[in-house]
C-alpha positions, 0 to 999 in steps of 0.5 A, a space after each residue: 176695228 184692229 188698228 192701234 186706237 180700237 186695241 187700246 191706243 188712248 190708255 183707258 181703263 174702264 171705272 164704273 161709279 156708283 151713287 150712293 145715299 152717303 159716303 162713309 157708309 158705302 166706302 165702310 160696305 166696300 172695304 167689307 167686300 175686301 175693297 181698299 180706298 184709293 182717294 177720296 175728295 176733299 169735299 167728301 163726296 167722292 171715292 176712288 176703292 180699289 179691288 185688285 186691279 179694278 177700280 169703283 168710284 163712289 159719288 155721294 149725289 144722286 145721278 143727272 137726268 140721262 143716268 142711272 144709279 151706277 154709271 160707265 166711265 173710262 179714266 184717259 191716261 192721255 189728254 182727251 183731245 186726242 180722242 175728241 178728235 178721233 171721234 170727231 172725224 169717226 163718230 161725231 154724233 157720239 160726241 154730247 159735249 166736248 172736252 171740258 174742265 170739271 172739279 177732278 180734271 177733264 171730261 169729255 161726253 158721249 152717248 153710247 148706241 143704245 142711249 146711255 151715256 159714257 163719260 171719259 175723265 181725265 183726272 188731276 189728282 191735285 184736284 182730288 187727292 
């Protein structure tokens, strides 16, 4: 796995998102910890907060049927279909479901070996700043 895609070739970075009861209360609780808020939505259910270099998205609803309370995402800075691409030629029974719009840009869907789920988005900030 040493070539260009494996070492970093789409431009993702890892950004876990926690479900929370209710979102002032986990932004208040994460700016306590020393996190500051990046966006938020403008519906208020969602929040990006910042830890240095790291990121943690909070979303107040509670997780789908395959998730848990806190899930694994990877923000794309190149359109997905690069990717979806890739892994279709590669690993296409990973694929759960193709790129598609979402209310904060793009997502495109897979499941990991062991069965959990792995979202990659492709965020407008438009849509969510």
């Amino acid at each position: 796995m040493g070539d260009a895609v494996s070492a970093g070739g789409f431009g993702l970075q890892v950004q876990p998102m926690v479900h929370v009861a209710e979102i002032a209360s986990a932004i208040g609780f994460y700016e306590r910890l020393g996190g500051s808020l990046v966006y938020g939505s403008r519906d208020g259910d969602w929040a990006l907060m910042r830890f240095g270099s790291s990121h943690v998205s909070l979303l107040a609803h509670p997780p789908g049927p395959e998730a848990g309370p806190v899930e694994l995402h990877f923000v794309s800075a190149e359109p997905l279909e690069r990717l979806e691409a890739h892994l279709r030629l590669r690993a296409p029974d990973r694929i759960v479901r193709g790129v598609a719009d979402e209310a904060f840009g793009r997502m495109l869907t897979l499941r990991m070996p062991d069965g959990q789920l792995l979202k990659v988005l492709e965020l407008d900030r438009g849509l969510i700043a």
